[in-house]
ROZAMAR-239660 format. One line per 3 residues: number of its first residue (from 0); their letters; for each residue z, x, y of C-alpha. Coordinates in nm, 4 decimals. Example, Ala and Ser with C-alpha at 12.3 -4.5 7.8 and 13.67 -1.06 7.14 Angstrom:
0) AS) 0.7800 1.2300 -0.4500; 0.7140 1.3670 -0.1060
***
This chain:
0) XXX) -2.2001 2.8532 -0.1270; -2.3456 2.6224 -0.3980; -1.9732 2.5987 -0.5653
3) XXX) -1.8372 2.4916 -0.2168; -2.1420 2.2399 -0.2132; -2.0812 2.1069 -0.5643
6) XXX) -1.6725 2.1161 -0.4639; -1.7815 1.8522 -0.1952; -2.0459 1.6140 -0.4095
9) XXX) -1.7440 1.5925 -0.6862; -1.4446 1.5221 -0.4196; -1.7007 1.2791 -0.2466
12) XXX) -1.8057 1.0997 -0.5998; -1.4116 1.0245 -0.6687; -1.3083 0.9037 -0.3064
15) XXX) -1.6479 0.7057 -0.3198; -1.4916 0.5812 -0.6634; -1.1324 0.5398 -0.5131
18) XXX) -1.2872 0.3322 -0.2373; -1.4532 0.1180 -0.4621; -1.1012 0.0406 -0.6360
21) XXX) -0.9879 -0.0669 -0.2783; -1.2432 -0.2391 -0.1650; -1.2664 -0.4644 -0.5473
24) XXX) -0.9007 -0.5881 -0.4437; -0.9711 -0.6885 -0.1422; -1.3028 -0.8798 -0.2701
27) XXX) -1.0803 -0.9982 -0.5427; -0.7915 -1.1224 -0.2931; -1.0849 -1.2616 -0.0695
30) XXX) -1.2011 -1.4590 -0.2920; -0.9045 -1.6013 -0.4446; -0.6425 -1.6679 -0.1606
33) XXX) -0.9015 -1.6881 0.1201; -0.8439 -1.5752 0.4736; -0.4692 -1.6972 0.5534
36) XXX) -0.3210 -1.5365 0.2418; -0.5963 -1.2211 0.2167; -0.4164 -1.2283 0.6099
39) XXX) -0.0508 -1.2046 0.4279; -0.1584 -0.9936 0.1279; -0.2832 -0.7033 0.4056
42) XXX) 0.0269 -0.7794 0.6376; 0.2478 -0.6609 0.3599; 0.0024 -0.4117 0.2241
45) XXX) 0.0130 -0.2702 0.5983; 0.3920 -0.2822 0.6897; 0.4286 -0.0554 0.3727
48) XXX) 0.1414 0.1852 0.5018; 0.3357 0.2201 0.8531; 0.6876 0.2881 0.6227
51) XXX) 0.4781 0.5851 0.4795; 0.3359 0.7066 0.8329; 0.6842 0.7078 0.9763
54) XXX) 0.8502 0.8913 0.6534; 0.5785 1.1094 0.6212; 0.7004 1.3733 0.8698
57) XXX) 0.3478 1.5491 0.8648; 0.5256 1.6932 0.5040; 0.1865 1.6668 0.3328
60) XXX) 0.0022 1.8852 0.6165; 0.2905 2.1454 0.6030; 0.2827 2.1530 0.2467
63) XXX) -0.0950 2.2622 0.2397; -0.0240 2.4839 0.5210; 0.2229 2.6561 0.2835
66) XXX) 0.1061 2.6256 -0.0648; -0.2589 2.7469 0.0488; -0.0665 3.0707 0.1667
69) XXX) 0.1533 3.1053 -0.0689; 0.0843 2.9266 -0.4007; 0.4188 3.0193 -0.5687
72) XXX) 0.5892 2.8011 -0.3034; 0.4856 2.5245 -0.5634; 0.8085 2.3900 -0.7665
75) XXX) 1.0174 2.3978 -0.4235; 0.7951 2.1922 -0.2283; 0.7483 1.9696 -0.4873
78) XXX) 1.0936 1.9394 -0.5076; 1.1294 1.8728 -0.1240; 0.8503 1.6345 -0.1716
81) XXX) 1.0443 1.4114 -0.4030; 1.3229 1.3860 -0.2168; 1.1698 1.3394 0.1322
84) XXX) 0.9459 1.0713 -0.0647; 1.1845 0.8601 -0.2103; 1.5082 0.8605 0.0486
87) XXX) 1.2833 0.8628 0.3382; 1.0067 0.6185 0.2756; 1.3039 0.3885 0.1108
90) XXX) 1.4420 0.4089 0.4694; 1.1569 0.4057 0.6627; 1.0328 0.0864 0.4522
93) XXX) 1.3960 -0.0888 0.5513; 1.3783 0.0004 0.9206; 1.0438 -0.1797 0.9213
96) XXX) 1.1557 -0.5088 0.7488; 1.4284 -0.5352 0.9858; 1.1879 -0.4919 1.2573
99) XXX) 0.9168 -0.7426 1.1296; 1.2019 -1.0184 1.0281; 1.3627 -0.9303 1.3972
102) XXX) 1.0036 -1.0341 1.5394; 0.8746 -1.2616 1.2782; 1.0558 -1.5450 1.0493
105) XXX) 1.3754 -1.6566 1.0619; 1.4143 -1.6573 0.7058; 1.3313 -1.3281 0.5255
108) XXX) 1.0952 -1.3300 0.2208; 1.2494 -1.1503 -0.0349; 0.9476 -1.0926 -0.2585
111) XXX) 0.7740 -0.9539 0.0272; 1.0820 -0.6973 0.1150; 1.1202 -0.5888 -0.2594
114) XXX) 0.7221 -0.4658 -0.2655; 0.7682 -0.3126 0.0658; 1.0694 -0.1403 -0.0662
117) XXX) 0.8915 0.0095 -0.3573; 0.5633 0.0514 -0.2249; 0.6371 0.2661 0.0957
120) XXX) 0.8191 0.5493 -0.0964; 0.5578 0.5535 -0.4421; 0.2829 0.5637 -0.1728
123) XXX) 0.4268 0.8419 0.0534; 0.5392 1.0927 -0.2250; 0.1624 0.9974 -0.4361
126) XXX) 0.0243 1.1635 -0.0853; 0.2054 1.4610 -0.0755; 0.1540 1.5015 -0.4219
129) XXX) -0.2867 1.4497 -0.4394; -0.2750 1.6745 -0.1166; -0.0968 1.9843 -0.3037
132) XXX) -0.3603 1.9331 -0.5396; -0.5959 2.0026 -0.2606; -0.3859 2.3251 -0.1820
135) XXX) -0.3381 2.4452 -0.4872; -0.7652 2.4720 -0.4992; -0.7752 2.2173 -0.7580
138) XXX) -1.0179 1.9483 -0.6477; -1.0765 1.8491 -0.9701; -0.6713 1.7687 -1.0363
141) XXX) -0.7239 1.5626 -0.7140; -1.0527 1.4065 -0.7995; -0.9240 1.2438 -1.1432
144) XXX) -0.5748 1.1346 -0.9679; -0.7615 0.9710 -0.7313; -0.9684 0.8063 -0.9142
147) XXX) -0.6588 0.6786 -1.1911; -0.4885 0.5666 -0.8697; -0.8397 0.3394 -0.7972
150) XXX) -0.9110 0.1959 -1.1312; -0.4905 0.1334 -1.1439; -0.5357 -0.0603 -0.8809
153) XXX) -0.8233 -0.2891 -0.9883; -0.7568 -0.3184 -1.3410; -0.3805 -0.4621 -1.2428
156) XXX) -0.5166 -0.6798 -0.9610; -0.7485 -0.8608 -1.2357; -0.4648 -0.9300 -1.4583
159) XXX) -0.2944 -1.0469 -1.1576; -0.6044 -1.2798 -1.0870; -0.6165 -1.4393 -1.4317
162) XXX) -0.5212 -1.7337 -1.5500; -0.3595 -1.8625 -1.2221; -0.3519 -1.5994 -0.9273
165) XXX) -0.1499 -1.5616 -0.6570; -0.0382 -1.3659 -0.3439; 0.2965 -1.2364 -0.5376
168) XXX) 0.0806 -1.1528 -0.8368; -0.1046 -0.9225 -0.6375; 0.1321 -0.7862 -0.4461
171) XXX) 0.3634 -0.6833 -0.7943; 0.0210 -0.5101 -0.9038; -0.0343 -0.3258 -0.6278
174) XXX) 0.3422 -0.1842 -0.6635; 0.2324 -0.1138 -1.0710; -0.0573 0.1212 -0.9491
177) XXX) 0.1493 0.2862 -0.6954; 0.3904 0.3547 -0.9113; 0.1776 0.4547 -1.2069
180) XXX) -0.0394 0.7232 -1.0103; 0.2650 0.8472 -0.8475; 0.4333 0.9154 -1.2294
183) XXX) 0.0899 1.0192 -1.2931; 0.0709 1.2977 -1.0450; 0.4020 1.3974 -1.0836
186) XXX) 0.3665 1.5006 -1.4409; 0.0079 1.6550 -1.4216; 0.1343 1.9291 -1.1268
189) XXX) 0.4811 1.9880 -1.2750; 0.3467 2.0887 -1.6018; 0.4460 2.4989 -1.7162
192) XXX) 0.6812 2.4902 -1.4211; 1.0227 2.4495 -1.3545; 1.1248 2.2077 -1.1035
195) XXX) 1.4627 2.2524 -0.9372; 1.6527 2.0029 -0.8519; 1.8577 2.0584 -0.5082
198) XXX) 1.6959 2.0226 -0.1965; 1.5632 2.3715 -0.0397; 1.6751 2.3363 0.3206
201) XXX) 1.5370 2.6689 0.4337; 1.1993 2.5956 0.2920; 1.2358 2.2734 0.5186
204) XXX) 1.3396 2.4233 0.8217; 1.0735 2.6638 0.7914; 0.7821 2.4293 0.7956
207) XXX) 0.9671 2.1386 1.0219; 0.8375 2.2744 1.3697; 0.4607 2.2494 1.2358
210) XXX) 0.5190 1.9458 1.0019; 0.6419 1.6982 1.3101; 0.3841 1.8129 1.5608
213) XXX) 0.1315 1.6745 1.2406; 0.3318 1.4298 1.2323; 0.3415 1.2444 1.5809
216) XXX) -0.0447 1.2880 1.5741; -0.0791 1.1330 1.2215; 0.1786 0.8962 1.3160
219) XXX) 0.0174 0.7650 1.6422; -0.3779 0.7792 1.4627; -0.2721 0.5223 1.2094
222) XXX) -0.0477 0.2942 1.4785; -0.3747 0.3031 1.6851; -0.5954 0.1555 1.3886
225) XXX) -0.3635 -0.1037 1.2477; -0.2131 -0.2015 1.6145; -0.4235 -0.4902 1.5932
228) XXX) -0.2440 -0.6053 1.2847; 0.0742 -0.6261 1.4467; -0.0917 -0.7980 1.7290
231) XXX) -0.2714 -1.0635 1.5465; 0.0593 -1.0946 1.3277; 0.2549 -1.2281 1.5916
234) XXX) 0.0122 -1.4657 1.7143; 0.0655 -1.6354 1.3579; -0.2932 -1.6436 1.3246
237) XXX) -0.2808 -1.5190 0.9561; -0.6270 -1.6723 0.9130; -0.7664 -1.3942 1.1850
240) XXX) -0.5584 -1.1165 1.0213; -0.7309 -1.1976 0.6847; -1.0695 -1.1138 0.8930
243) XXX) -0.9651 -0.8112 1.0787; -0.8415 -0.6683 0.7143; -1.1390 -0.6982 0.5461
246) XXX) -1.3393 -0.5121 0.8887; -1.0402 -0.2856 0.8401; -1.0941 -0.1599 0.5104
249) XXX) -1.4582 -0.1563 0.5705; -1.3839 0.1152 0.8943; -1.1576 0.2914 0.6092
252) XXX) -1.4309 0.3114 0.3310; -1.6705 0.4800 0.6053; -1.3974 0.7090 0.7053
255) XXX) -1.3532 0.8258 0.3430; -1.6490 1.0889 0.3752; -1.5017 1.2389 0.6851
258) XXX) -1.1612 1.2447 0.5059; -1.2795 1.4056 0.2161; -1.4469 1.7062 0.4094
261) XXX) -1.1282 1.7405 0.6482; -0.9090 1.7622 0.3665; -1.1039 2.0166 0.1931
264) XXX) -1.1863 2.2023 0.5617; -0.8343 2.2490 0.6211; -0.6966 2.4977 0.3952
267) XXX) -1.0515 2.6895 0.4057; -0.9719 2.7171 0.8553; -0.6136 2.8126 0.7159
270) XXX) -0.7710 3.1169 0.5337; -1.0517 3.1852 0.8049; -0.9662 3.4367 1.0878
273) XXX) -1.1451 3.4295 1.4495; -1.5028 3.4124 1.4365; -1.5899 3.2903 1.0664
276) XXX) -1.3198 3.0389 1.1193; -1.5056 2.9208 1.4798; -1.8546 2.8589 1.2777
279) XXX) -1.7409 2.6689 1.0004; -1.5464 2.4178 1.2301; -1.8820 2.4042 1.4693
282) XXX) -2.1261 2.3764 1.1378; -1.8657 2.1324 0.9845; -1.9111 1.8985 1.3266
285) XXX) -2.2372 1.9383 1.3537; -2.3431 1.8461 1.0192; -2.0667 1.5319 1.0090
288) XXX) -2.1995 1.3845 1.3805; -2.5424 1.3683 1.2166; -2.4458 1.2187 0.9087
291) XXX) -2.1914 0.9848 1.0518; -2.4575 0.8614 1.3233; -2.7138 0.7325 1.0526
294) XXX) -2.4223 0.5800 0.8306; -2.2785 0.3336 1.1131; -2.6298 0.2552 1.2578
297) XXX) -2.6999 0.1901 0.8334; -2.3725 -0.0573 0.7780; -2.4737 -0.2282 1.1799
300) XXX) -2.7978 -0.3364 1.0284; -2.6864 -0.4441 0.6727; -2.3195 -0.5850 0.7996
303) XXX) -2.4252 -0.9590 0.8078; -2.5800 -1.0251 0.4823; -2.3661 -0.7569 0.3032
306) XXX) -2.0344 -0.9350 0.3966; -2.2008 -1.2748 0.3483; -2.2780 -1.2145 -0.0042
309) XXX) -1.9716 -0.9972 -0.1241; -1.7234 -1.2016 0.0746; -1.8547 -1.5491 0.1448
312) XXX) -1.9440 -1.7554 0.4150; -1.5740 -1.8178 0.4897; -1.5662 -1.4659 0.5959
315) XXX) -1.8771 -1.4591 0.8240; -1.6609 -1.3813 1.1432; -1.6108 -1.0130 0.9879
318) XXX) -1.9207 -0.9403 1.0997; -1.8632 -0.9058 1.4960; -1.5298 -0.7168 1.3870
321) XXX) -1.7331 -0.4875 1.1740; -1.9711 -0.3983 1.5162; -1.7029 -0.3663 1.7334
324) XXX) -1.5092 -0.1264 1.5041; -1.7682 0.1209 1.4140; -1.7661 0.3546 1.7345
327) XXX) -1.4053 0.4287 1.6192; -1.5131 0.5311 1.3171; -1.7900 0.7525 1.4779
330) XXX) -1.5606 0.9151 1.6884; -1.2487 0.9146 1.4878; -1.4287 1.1141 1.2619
333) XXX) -1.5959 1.3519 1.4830; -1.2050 1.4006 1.6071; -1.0476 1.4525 1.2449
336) XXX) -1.2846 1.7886 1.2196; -1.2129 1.8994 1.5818; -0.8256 1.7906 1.5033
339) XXX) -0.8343 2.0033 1.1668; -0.9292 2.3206 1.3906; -0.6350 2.3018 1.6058
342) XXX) -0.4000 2.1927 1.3364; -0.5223 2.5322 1.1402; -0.5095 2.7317 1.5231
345) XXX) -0.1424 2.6400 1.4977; -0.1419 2.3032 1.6364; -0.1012 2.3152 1.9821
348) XXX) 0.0871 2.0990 2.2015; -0.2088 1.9652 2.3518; -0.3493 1.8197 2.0349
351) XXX) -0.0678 1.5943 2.0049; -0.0892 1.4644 2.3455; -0.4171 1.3681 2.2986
354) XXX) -0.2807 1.0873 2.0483; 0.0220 1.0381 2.2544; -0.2537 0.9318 2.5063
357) XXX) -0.4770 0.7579 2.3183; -0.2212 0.5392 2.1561; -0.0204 0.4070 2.4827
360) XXX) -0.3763 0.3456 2.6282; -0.4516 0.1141 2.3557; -0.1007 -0.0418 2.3580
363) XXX) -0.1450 -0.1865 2.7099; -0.5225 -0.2974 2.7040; -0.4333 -0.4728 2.3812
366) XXX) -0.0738 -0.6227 2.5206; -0.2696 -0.7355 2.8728; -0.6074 -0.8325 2.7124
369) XXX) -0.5427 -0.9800 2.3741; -0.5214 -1.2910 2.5059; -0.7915 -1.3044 2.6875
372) XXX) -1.0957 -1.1675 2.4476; -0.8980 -1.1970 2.1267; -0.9227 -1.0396 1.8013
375) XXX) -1.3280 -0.9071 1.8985; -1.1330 -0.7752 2.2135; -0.8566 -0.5786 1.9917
378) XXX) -1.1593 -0.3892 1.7899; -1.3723 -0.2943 2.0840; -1.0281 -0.1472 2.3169
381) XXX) -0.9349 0.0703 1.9181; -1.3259 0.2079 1.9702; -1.3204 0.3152 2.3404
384) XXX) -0.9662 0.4847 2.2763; -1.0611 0.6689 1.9568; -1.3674 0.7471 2.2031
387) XXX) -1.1071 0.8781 2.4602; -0.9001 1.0446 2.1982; -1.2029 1.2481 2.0118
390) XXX) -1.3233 1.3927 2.3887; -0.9949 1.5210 2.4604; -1.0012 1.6937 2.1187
393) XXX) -1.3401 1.8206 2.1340; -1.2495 1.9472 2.4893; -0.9332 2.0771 2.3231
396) XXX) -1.1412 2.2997 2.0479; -1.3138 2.4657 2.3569; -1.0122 2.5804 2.5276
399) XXX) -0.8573 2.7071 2.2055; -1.1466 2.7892 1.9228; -1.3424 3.0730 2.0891
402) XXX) -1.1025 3.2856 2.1826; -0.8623 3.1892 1.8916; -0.5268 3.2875 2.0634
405) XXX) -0.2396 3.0740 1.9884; -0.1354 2.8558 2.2512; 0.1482 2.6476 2.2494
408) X) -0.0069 2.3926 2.5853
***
């Protein structure tokens, strides 16, 4: 018990590190482009995050699903990784410029599409990648990957800030880390194996069925916490998106401790069978409603003069953002452990209709009532559908956890 204990502390300590790295850039790019261009530094950042959710295929969840059953699996899924990682998040990072420049500027900003290019597919295969880690019961691999990727990322956004920053500058370094922990991780879990080099399309067929049920759900998760992006993007209000994406990467920082024990709970429900599988997931919740209920009532109180100090007075308006946005991160985390139960139960139908749900709720309160409560309306609608979305799942988990058939509705 203690190893699993000290297993969590470590994974915790290096996300808590990683999240540090994230949240220095976007102090860093706060401070020195101010809210407009912070506004167009996340845009980009955020249409290269939604090339990697729509590449992604749920890959990364199959992958655990087969490496922690089979570890020799290892130098075939990598190789299926690579590919998938590079050809599809190169596509899926093309089909989204061509739908941003369809809906946004006549003139397309070629800068902006080259680091969209290259940071969609370095970002989706560095995933799959840190998450066989996680398989493969090496938390420590993943710890000190995670943390290169973080202090990548700040070290080359301070060059980028000195002697005359600028939003290209950081942009370009954010490609450099991506690229650098990706070449990183790719050499550290290759190493004493031999990596083939054709695709293994019975290995992917295998795993498809389960990978895009992950998928849609993963898929439709992230759409419903960066819809507001795209929302506040086409209002040309680039000033407002530079507030929403510093309340944004707030709601992420709090959801790293919920992260970090679903991505270690996974493979251990994978393993479990009926009843010891049942009381982990139910000790797991328990435990994380607790500790997530002090941590957002903690960051309510200490929101103003925390985001006053770190990110100026320019940046005050973060603070009703930062309220609004915390029930999702209450319940989005009480849904990741009831989601990881299913997923391991064999995913049922269900489960992905929950997000199916959740996200075309949120699509039409935003469309019809954006304009009339603005960006403070946009956080408050994510919270009362994550709300919606973590019920059904919880609701879900009693149908299907105590009697632990498989169920495919």
């Amino acid at each position: 018990m203690w190893s699993l204990k000290y297993t969590y502390v470590e994974m915790l300590l290096s996300r808590g590190l990683a999240i540090l790295g994230s949240l220095g850039v976007a102090i860093l790019t706060a401070r020195m482009l101010g809210p407009a261009d912070r506004g167009r530094y996340y845009y980009i950042i955020t249409l290269a995050a939604v090339g990697v959710q729509l590449a992604s295929f749920g890959i990364h969840s199959s992958n655990s699903y087969l490496i922690a059953r089979t570890p020799g699996l290892l130098a075939r899924v990598m190789t299926n990784s690579a590919w998938i990682g590079v050809l599809g998040g190169t596509a899926a990072a093309a089909g989204v410029l061509l739908f941003d420049f369809a809906l946004g500027d006549s003139v397309p900003d070629h800068v902006f599409a080259a680091v969209v290019l290259l940071l969609a597919p370095s970002s989706l295969l560095f995933m799959y990648l840190v998450n066989l880690a996680v398989a493969l019961n090496r938390p420590r691999t993943f710890n000190a990957l995670i943390i290169f990727g973080s202090v990548a990322s700040i070290l080359l956004a301070l060059v980028a800030a000195y002697p005359s920053p600028s939003l290209n500058r950081f942009l370009f370094a954010a490609v450099a880390a991506s690229v650098l922990a990706c070449g990183l991780s790719w050499i550290v879990l290759a190493r004493g194996i031999s990596i083939p080099r054709a695709f293994d399309y019975s290995l992917f067929y295998d795993s498809i069925a389960f990978a895009l049920r992950v998928h849609i759900a993963t898929l439709l998760s992230f759409l419903m916490a960066r819809m507001g992006v795209l929302l506040i993007r086409q209002s040309g209000n680039f000033a407002d998106l530079g507030y929403w994406s510093v309340a944004a990467q707030i709601a992420d920082a709090l959801l790293i401790l919920p992260g970090t024990i679903t991505l270690l709970l996974f493979p251990s429900l994978v393993r479990a069978e009926g009843a010891v599988r049942w009381n982990e997931f139910k000790t797991t919740l328990f435990q994380l409603s607790a500790i997530m209920a002090v941590l957002c009532i903690v960051v309510a109180a200490a929101a103003h003069p925390v985001i006053e100090t770190v990110f100026g007075v320019a940046f005050l308006p973060v603070v009703a953002l930062v309220l609004a946005l915390l029930p999702s991160v209450f319940f989005l985390a009480i849904g990741s452990v009831a989601s990881q139960f299913l997923s391991a139960s064999g995913f049922p139908l269900s489960q992905v209709l929950a997000w199916v749900f959740g996200a075309v709720l949120q699509a039409v309160l935003s469309i019809v009532l954006f304009g009339r409560f603005g960006v403070i309306g946009l956080a408050w609608i994510q919270s009362g559908c994550a709300a919606a979305v973590c019920v059904w799942l919880l609701i879900n988990s009693l149908i299907y956890g105590p009697h632990e058939k498989s169920r495919s509705t």
